[in-house]
N, C-alpha and C positions, 0 to 999 in steps of 0.2 A: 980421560977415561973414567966410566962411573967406578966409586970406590964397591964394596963389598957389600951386598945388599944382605940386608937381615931377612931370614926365616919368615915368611908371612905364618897368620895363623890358618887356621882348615876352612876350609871354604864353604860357605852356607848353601844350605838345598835349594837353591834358586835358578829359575834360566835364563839371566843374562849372561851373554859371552865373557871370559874372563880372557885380556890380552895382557902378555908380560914384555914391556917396554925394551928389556933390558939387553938381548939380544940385538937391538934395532940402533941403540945407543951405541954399544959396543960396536957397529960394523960387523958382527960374527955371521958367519957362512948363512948359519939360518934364518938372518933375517926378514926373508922372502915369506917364512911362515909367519912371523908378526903381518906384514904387509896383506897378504890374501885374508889372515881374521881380520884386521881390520877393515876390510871393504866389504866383505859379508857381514859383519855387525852394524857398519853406519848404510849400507841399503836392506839390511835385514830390521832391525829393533829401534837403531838409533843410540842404544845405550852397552854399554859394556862397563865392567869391571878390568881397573888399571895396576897391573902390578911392575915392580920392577922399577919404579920412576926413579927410582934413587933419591927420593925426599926423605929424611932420617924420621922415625917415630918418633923421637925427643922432640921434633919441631912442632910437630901437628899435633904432641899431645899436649906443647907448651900450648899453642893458640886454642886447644879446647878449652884447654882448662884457663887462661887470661879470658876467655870469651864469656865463662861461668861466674868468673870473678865480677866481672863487669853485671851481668845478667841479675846478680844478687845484692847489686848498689842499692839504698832505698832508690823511688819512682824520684825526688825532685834531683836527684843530682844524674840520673840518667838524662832526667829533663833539660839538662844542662846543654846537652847538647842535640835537641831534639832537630828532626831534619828542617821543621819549620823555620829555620834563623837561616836557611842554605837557599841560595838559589841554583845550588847545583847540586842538588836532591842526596846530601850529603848529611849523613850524622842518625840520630836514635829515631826509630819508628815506634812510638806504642801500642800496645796488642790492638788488632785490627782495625787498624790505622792506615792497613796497605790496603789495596781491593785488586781481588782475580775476576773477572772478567763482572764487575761490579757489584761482587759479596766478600766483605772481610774476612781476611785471612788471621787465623786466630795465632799469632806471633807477634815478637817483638824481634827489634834487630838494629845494626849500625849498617849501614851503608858507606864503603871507603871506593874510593877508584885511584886515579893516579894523582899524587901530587904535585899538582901545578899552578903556576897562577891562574886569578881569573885573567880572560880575554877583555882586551878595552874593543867593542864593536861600532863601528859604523852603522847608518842607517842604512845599508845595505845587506848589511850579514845576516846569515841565516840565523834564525833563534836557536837550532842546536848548538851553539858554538857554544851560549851561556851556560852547557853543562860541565864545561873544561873550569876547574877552579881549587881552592883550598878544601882539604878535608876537618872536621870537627874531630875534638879527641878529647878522652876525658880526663879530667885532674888528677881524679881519688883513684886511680888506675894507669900511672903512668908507661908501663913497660910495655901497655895494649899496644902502641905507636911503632917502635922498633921490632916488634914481632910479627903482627902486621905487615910490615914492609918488604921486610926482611922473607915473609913467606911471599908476597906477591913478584919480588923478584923471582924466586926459586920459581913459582908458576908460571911468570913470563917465558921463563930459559925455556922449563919444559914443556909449555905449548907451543916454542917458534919450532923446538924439534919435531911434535906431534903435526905441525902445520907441514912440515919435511915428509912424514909420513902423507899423509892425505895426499898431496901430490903425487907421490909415487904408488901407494895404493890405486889411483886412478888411471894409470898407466903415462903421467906425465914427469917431466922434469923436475927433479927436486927442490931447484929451486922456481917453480913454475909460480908460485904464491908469497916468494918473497918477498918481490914489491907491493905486494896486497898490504904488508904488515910492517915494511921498512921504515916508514914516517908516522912516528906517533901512534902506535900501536895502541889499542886502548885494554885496560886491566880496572877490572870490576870486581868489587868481595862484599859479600854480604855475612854476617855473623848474624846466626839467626837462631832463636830460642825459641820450639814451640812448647804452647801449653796447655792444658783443657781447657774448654768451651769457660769466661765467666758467667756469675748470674745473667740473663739476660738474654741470651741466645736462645733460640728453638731446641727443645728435647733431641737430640742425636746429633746437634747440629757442628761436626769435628773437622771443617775446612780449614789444615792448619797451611795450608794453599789449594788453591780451586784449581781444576783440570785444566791446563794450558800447556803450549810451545815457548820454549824458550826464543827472544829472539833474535840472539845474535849467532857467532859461530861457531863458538865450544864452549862448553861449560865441566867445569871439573868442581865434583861433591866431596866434600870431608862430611861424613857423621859419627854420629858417636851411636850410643846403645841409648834407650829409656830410663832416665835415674829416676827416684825417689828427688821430690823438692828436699829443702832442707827442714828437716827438722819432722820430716813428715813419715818415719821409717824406710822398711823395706819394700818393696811389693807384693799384694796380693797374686796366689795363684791366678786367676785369674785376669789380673792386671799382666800378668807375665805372660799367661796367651795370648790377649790382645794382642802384645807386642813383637811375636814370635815370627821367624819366615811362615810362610803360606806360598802354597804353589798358586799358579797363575789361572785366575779359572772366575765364574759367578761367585759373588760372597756369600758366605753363611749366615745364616740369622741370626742377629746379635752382633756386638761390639764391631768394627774392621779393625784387623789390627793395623795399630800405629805404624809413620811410617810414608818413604816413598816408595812410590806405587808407579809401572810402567803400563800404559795402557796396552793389551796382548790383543790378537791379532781375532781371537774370539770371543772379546768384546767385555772379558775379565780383565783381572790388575795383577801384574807378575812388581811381587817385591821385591825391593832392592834394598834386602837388608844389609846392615853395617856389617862390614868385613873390615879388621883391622891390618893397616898396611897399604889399603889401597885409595884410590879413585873412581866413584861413579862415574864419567864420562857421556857426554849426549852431548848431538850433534840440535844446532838452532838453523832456524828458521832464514839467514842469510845463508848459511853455508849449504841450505837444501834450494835455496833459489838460484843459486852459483852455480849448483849442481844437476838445475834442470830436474829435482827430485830424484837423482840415482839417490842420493844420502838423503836421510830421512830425520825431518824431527819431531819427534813422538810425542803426543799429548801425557801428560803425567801430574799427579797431582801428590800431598802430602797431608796424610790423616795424623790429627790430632794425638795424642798421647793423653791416658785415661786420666781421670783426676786426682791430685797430687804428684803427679808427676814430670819431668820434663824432658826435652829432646834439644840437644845442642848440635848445629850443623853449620857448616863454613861452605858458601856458593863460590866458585871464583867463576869470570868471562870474563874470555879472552876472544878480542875482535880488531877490526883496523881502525885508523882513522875516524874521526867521526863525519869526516866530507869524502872518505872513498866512496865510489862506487865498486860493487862487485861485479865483473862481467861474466856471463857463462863461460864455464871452463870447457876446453875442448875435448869431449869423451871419446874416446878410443872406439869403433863402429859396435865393438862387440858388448862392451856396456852400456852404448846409448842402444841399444837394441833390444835391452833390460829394463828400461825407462817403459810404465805403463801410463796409460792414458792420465792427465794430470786431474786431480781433483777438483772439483767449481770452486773459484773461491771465496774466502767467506767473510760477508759481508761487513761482521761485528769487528773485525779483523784484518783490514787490510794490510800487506808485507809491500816496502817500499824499497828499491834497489840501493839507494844511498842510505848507506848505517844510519847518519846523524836522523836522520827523517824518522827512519826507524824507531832510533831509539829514542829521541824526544815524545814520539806517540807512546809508548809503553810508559815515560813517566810520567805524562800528566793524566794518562789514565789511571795507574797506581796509587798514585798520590794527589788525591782533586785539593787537600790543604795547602800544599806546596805551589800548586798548580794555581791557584786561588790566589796566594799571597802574589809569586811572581813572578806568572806569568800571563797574568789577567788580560795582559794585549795580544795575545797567538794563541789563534785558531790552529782547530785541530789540523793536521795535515791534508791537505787537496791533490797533492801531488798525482800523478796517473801510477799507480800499484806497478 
């Protein structure tokens, strides 16, 4: 049974859907009402705000705050553990080091997934396989490891229940997706620090990630609010509007405020500002090919935060195996009768049915260093989309 959920705070002027988990945990009569918002959020927006999860605030506010700790290390002992020493795209990325659809992303971050050993491969196995292995961790920050972990547990449990939901929000059997996730389910976290543009970039130039789809099958966001670096005071008025919700619509002239950004249906950006307590929630790029596009995964991007200031955020993905394939799930007449003509697809971008394929193409695109070091003998993917 979940224990006692704390008071969330008031809820920001924004139009993403807000679902509260907890009635759907608990078995309680209502929880048919969780189930109908969440099928009209993941074929309406793609994104919703998570409440109820029963994850304690002491937890998430320990990993912001261990993720700032780490973030404020000098640069050589972050270096310590840079992704470049990983062949399983594991460990620190320095600011715009990552690339969205091949322009730097103005962030820094650690990359964790599950801790396993590496794979010993045959000349036969797929090269995704070589992304199963040890993660990096750092010295001068020891208790980042056990909290970490200790949080990716807590988000496995509650995304095998939210995978329980998706099921039955589609009108199928609850456990319809459980062997999708039952062998080696895969758990991705990123800690990720954005920060203003340095010298060097183009005047306005604030992709602290470039517009794209997420692309596995659920993705659940921890943020925080815009601080002051250290030592750098408070913020300007101004610096503090940048940062503020904004409804969903064409930007204004001047600054955009900081911040993820959900692409809206008339071609403006609906914010997703920090609400303390909850989970951002969006649905990827498998879970929308699974679903024959009833579930939607929404292009979205994240604007920089002004200068001297920073932004802390924790990604998690949650997906299956990395050799599943996903098969179309079988839609009930009356929601596949919802399903609108599919989109062309896009070239710069192919989506490949098997994860691992997948998601090997997403990292050696990300990362051409890593990608350079090693895995200079695999070509991009060929596979038929």
């Amino acid at each position: 049974m979940p224990s006692q959920r704390q008071p969330s705070a008031p809820r920001p002027q924004v139009s993403l859907p807000t679902l509260d988990i907890g009635p759907f945990m608990a078995g309680a009569a209502d929880r048919g009402r969780f189930l109908d918002g969440l099928r009209r959020a993941c074929h309406g927006p793609g994104f919703f705000y998570l409440t109820g999860h029963d994850i304690p605030a002491a937890d998430t506010a320990a990993l912001l705050e261990v993720s700032r700790r780490f973030f404020h290390l000098p640069d050589a002992a972050k270096l310590e553990i840079e992704n470049v020493h990983s062949p399983h795209f594991r460990g620190y990325t320095r600011l715009g080091h990552e690339l969205t659809r091949g322009s730097p992303d103005v962030r820094e971050q650690i990359d964790i997934s599950d801790e396993r050993p590496a794979r010993v491969l045959g000349p036969g196995d797929p090269a995704y396989l070589r992304l199963d292995g040890p993660n990096q961790w750092p010295r001068q920050v020891p208790d980042l490891r056990p909290l970490v972990l200790g949080y990716m547990e807590r988000l496995g449990r509650l995304s095998r229940v939210l995978v329980r939901a998706f099921a039955e929000s589609l009108g199928l059997a609850p456990d319809h997706l459980d062997r999708t996730f039952a062998d080696e389910a895969r758990s991705h976290l990123k800690l990720i620090r954005y920060l203003a543009p340095p010298p060097g970039h183009a005047p306005g130039y604030d992709q602290g990630v470039g517009a794209h789809k997420d692309g596995g099958f659920v993705t659940f966001v921890l943020q925080d609010n815009v601080r002051p670096l250290p030592g750098a005071g408070e913020p300007s008025t101004a610096s503090t509007r940048a940062a503020g919700p904004q409804a969903a619509g064409p930007q204004a002239p001047g600054p955009r405020p900081a911040g993820l950004q959900v692409a809206a249906p008339d071609g403006g950006w609906t914010e997703a500002t920090p609400w303390p307590g909850t989970f951002v929630v969006n649905i990827g790029e498998m879970f929308e090919l699974a679903t024959r596009g009833y579930y939607r995964a929404t292009v979205h991007r994240v604007v920089s935060p002004p200068p001297a200031r920073e932004r802390v955020s924790v990604a998690y993905f949650f997906g299956p195996r990395l050799s599943a394939t996903l098969e179309p799930v079988p839609l009930p007449d009356r929601l596949a009768r919802e399903i609108g003509d599919p989109p062309p697809p896009d070239p710069d971008n192919p989506i490949f049915a098997q994860h691992g394929v997948n998601t090997l193409k997403s990292w050696l695109r990300s990362h051409p260093e890593v990608a350079r070091r090693h895995y200079a003998d695999v070509a991009p993917p060929q596979d038929r989309p």
